[in-house]
C-alpha positions as CSV (number, residue, x, y, z in Angstrom):
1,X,133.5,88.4,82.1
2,X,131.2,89.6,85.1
3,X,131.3,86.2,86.4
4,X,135.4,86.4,86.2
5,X,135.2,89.5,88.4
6,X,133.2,88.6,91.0
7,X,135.8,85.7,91.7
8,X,138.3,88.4,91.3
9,X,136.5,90.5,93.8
10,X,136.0,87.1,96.4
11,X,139.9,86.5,96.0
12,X,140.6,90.4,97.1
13,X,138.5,89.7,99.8
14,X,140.9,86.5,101.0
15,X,143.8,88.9,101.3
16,X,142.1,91.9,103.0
17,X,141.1,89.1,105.9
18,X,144.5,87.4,105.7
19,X,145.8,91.0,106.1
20,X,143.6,91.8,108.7
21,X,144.5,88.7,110.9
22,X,148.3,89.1,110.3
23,X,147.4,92.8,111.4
24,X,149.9,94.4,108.5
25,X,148.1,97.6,108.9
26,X,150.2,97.9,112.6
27,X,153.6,97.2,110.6
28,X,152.2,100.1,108.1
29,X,152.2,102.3,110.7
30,X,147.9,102.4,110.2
31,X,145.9,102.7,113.2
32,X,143.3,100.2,111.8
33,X,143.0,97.8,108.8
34,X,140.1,99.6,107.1
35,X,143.0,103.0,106.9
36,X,145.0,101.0,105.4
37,X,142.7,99.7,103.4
38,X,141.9,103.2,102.1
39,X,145.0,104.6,101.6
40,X,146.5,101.3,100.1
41,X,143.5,101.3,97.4
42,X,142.7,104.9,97.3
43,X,138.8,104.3,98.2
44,X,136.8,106.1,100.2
45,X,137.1,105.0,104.0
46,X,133.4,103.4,104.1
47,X,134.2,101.6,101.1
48,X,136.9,100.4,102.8
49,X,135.0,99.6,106.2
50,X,132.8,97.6,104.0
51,X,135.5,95.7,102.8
52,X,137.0,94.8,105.9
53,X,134.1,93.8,107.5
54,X,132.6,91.2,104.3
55,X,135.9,89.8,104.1
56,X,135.7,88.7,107.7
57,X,132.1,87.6,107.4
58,X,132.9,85.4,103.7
59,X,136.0,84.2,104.9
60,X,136.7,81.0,107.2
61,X,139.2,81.8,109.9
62,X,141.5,78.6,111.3
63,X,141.0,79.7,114.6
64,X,138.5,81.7,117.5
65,X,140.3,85.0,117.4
66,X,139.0,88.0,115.3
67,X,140.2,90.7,114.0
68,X,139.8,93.9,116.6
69,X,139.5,96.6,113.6
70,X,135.8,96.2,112.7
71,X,132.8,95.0,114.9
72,X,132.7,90.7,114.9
73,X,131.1,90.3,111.8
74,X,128.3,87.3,111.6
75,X,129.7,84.9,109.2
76,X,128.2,84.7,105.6
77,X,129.3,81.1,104.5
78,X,126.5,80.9,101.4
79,X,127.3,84.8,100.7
80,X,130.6,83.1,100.4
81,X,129.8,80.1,97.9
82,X,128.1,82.5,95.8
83,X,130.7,85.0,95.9
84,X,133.6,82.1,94.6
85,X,131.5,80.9,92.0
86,X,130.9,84.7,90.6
87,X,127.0,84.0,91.0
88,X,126.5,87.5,93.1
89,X,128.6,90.3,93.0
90,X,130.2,91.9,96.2
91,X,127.1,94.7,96.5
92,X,124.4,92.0,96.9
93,X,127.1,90.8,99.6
94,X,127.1,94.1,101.2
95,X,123.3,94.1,101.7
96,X,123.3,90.4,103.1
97,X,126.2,91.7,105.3
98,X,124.6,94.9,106.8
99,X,121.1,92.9,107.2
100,X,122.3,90.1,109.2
101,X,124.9,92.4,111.5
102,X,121.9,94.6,112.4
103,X,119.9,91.7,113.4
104,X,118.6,91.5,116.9
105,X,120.2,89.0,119.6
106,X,116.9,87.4,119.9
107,X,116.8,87.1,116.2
108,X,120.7,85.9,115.8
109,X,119.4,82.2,115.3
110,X,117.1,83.2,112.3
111,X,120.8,84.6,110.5
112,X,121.2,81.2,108.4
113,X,117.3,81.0,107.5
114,X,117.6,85.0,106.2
115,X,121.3,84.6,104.8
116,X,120.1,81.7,102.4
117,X,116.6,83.3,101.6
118,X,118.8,87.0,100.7
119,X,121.2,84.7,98.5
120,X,118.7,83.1,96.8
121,X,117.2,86.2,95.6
122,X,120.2,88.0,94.9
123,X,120.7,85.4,91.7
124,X,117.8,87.3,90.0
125,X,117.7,90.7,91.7
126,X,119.6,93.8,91.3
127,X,121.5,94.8,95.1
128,X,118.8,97.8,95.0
129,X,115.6,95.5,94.8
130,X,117.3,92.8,97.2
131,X,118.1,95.9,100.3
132,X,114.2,96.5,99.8
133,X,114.0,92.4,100.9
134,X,116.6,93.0,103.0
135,X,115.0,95.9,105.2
136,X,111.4,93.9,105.0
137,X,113.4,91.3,106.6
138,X,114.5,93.3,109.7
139,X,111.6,95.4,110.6
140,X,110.1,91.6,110.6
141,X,112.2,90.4,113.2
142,X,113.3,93.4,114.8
143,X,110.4,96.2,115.4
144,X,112.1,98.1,118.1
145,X,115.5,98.3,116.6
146,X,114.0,99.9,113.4
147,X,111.7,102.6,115.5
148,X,114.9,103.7,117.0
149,X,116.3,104.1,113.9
150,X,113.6,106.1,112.6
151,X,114.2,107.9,115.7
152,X,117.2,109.0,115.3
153,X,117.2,110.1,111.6
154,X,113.9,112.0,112.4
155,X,115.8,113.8,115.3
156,X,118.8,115.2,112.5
157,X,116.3,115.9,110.3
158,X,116.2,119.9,108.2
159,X,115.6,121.5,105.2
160,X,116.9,125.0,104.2
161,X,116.3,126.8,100.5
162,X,117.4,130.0,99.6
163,X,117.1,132.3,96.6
164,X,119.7,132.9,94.0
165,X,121.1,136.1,92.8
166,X,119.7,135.0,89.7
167,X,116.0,134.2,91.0
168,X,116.8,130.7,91.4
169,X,115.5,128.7,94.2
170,X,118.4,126.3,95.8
171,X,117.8,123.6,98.3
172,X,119.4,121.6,100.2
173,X,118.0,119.2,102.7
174,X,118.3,115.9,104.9
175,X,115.2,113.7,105.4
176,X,114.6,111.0,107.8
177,X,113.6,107.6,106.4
178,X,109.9,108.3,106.3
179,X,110.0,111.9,105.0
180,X,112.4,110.9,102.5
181,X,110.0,107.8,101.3
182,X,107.6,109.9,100.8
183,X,109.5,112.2,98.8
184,X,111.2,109.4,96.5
185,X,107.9,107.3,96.1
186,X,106.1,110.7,95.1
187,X,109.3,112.2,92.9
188,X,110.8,108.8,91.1
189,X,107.2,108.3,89.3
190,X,107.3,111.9,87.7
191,X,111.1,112.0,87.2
192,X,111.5,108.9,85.1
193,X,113.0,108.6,81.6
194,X,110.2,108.8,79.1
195,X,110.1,106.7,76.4
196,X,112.4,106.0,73.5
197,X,110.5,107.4,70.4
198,X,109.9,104.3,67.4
199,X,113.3,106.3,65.5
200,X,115.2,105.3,69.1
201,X,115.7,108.8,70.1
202,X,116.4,108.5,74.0
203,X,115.4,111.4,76.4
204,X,117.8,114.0,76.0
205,X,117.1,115.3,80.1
206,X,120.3,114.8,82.5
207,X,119.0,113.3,85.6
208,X,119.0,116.4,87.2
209,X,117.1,118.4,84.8
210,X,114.2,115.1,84.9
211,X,114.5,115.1,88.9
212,X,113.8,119.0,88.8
213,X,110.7,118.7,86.5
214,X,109.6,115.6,88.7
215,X,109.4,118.3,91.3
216,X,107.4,120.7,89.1
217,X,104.7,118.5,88.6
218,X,105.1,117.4,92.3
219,X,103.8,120.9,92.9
220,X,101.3,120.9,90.3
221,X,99.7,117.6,92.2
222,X,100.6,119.9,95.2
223,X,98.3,122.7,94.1
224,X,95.5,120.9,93.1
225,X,95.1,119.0,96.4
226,X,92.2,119.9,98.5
227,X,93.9,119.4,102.2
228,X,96.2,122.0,101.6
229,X,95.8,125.6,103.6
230,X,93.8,127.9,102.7
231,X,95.0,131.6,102.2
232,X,92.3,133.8,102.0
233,X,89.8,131.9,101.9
234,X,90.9,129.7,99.0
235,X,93.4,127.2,98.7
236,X,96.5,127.3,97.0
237,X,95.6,127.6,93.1
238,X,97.1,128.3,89.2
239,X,94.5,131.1,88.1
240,X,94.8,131.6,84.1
241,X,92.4,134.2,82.4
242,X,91.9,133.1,78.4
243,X,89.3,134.1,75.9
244,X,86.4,131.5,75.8
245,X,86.6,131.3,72.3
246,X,90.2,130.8,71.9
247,X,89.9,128.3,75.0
248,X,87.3,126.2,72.5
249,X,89.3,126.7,69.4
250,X,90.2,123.2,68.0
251,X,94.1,122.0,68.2
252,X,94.7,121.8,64.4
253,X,92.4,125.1,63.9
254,X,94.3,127.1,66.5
255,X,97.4,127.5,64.2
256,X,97.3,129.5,60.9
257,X,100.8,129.4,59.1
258,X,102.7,128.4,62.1
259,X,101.4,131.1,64.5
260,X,98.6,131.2,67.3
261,X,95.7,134.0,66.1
262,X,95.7,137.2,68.3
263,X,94.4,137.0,71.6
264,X,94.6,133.0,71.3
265,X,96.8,133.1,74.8
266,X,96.2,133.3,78.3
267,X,97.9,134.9,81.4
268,X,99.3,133.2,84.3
269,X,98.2,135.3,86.9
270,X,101.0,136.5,89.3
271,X,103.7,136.3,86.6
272,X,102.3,137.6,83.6
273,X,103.4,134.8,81.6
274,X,101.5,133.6,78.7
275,X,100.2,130.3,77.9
276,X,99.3,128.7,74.7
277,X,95.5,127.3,74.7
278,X,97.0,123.9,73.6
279,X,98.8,123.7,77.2
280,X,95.6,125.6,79.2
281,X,93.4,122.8,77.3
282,X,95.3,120.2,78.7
283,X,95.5,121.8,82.4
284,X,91.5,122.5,82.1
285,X,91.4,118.7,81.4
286,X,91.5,117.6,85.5
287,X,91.6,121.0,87.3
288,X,88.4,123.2,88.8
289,X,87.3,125.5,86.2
290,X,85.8,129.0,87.5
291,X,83.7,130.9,84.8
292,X,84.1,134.9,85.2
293,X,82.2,137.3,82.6
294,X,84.2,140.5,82.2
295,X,83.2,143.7,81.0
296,X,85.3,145.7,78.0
297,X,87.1,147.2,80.6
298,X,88.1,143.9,82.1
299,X,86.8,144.3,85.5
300,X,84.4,140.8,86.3
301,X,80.4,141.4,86.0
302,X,79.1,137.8,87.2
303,X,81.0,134.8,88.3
304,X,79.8,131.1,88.2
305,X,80.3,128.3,90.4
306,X,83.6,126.5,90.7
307,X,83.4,122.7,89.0
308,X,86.0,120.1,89.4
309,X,85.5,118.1,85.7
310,X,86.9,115.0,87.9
311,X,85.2,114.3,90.6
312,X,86.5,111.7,93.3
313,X,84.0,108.5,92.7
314,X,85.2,109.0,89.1
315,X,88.5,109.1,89.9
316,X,88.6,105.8,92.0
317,X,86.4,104.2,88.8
318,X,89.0,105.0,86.8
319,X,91.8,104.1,89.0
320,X,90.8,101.0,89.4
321,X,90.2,100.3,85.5
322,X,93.1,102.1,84.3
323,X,95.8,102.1,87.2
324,X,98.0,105.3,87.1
325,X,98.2,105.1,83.4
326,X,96.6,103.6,81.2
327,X,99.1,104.2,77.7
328,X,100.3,101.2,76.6
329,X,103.5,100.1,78.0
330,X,103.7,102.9,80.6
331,X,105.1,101.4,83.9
332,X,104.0,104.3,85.8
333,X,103.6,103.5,89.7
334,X,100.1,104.6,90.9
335,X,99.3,107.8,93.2
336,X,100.3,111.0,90.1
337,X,97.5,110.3,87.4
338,X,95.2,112.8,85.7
339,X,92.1,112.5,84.3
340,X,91.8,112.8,80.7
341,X,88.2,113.4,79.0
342,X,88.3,111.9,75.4
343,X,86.1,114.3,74.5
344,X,87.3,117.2,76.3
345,X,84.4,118.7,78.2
346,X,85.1,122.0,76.6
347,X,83.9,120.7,73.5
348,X,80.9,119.1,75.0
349,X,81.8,115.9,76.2
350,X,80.4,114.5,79.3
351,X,82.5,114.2,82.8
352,X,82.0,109.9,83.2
353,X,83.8,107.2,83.1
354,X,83.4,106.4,79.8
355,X,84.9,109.7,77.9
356,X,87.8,109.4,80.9
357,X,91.2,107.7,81.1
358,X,93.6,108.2,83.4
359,X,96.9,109.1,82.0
360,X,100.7,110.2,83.6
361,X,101.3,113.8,83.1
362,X,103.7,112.8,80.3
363,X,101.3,110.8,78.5
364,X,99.1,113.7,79.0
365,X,101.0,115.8,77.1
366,X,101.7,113.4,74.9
367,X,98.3,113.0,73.6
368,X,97.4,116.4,73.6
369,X,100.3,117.3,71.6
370,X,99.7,114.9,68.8
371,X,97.1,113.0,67.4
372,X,96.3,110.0,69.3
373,X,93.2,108.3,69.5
374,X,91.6,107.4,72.6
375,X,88.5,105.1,72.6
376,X,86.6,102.7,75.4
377,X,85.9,98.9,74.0
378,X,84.7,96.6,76.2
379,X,84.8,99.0,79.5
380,X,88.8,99.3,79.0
381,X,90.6,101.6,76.9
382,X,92.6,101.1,73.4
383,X,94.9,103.8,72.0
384,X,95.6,104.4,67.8
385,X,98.9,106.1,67.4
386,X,99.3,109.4,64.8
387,X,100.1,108.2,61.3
388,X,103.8,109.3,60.9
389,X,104.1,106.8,64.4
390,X,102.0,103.5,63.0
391,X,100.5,104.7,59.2
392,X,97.9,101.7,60.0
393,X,97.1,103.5,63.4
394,X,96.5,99.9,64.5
395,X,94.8,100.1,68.1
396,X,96.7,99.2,71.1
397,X,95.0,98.0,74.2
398,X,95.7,100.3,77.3
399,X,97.1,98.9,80.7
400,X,96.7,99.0,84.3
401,X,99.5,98.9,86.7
402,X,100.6,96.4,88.9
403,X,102.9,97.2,92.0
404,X,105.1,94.4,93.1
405,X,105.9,93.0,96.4
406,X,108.2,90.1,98.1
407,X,105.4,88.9,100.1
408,X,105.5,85.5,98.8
409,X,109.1,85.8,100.1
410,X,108.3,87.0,103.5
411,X,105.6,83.9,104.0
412,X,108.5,81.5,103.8
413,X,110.5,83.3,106.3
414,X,107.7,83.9,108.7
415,X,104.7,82.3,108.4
416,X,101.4,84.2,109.0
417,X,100.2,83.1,112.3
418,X,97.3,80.6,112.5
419,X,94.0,82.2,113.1
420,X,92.3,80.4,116.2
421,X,89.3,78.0,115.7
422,X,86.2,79.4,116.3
423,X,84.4,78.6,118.8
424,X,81.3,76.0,117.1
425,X,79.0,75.9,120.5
């Protein structure tokens, strides 16, 4: 059925160009084809633009003359083929389209080379993954003409956010290409869908509500970086005060009859807000830790030194075994992980690489909040499940992410250059 409307969406394409050339917009009383266009199918008018343009490119013309209501549009003879036989659908055509019209004059003769590299991806990859070809393509070939891009966006860039009657914070921004990479590449991983639980239950969060707690822990990652300001003399921070002994109270011991013992809570500072020691346990896990001995009147008496539990040569050891995440199955894209002792160090449990896994803040959660096991075999990490997940709690080997690339793609394009010979005398 897809395949029937793709050919369905080449034949529409046939008519818009034969329209275009008999110029039936003009007898419509339209000032241009692609108005027509989008009053005729009620789409929106770069839709319509789109349309207009692809079915000049896919579409041979008898004669020399084109159509004066878009820009001369490079022709796209195997977009074409694959359109007619329903191989590609008209969005990978779209991004074959917009590549090769933005290539450089000095580039033009390269359009055939690109055209059937694009196609020949598009057969496997979604138009999303195949743009990301697409624009590795261009800033190839045409360096200058994507710095003036960046440019331009970077010129129209701004960013406003204002608070609600309500207390809520509302923003609204537009970001130029590399602000807004930066802000995908560091939101997507920590805005995902989490798993399906084994019973199928799906993630109940509406893509908004995920993309909002994507930016929650964006600040938490935010807070605990060291290259961030200082404000009096200390950089941005989450202080929470909690008895020691509640803080070293064991997760199935910290519960009697459903409910937390007294004082078994601590205090955000600046809000007031309490916190349960099951969720400052798991913050303590990868944070800096400063001890403070207060008097019965609550005022401080002595103050340790501040500690990070993680230090950075740990960190890049554990990167580099475990990738962002090491839970099994988690496809999490590196540059958000957290350290996670197995034996947290509250309990005595040393700060090296073998008590340590790196885990996504999900994951995190995830096996604080129920009872996973974590141990090290062999220098890599394996994972049991609770019982009412896997009854056997049969171990499951942890993995390391791997990022993926077209470079074997972009060495058939353009070959790296040849390295000169060295000179032997």
């Amino acid at each position: 059925m897809e395949q029937e409307i793709r050919r369905g969406w080449m034949e529409q394409l046939r008519l818009i160009a034969e329209a275009d050339r008999r110029r039936l917009h003009v007898a419509h009383g339209a000032r241009s084809a692609q108005a027509w266009l989008k009053d005729l199918l009620n789409i929106d008018g770069h839709d319509a633009t789109a349309r207009v343009r692809l079915a000049a490119a896919t579409t041979a013309r008898s004669d020399s003359s084109t159509a004066d209501s878009v820009d001369a549009a490079v022709e796209l003879p195997v977009t074409a083929g694959a359109l007619a036989d329903g191989a590609i659908g008209v969005e990978h055509a779209k991004v074959v389209s917009r590549c090769l019209n933005k290539l450089p004059d000095h580039a033009r003769h390269r359009a055939g080379d690109v055209e059937e590299l694009l196609v020949e991806h598009a057969f496997r990859e979604c138009p999303r993954e195949l743009a990301k070809l697409a624009d590795r393509i261009r800033y190839s070939l045409d360096r200058d003409g994507a710095g003036r891009d960046e440019e331009e966006q970077r010129a129209a860039r701004e960013l406003h956010y204002t608070t609600t009657r309500d207390g809520m914070l509302a923003i609204k921004a537009l970001l130029d290409r590399e602000t807004g990479a930066k802000f995908v590449a560091a939101i997507q991983p920590l805005s995902g869908p989490r798993p399906e639980t084994v019973d199928g239950v799906k993630d109940p969060r509406t893509v908004g509500q995920r993309n909002a707690d994507g930016l929650a822990a964006l600040l938490d990652l935010v807070l605990e970086c060291d290259g961030m300001p200082r404000a009096g003399g200390q950089r941005p921070h989450l202080t929470v005060t909690i008895d020691y002994q509640a803080l070293k109270q064991d997760l199935q011991a910290s519960t009697n009859n459903g409910s937390a013992p007294a004082g078994a809570a601590g205090m955000l500072d600046g809000t007031g807000q309490y916190l349960s020691p099951q969720s400052i346990r798991r913050i303590a896990c990868d944070s800096e830790v400063l001890p403070l001995v207060l008097g019965g009147d609550s005022l401080p008496l002595d103050v340790g030194a501040s500690q990070r539990t993680a230090p950075a040569h740990i960190r890049a050891a554990l990167l580099a075994r475990d990738g962002a995440c090491a839970f099994p199955g988690c496809d999490h894209p590196p540059g958000t992980p957290q350290a996670h002792h197995i034996t947290h160090w509250i309990d005595g449990g040393p700060t090296r690489v073998d008590n340590m896994v790196m885990l996504c803040a999900h994951h995190h959660r995830t096996v604080h909040r129920q009872d996973w096991h974590i141990a090290i075999r062999h220098g890599r990490p394996v994972f049991a499940p609770p019982r009412n997940i896997d009854p056997a709690r049969t171990h499951r080997s942890g993995g390391k992410a791997q990022p993926a690339a077209h470079q074997h793609a972009l060495q058939r394009l353009i070959p790296e250059p040849r390295r000169p010979m060295e000179d032997t005398h």
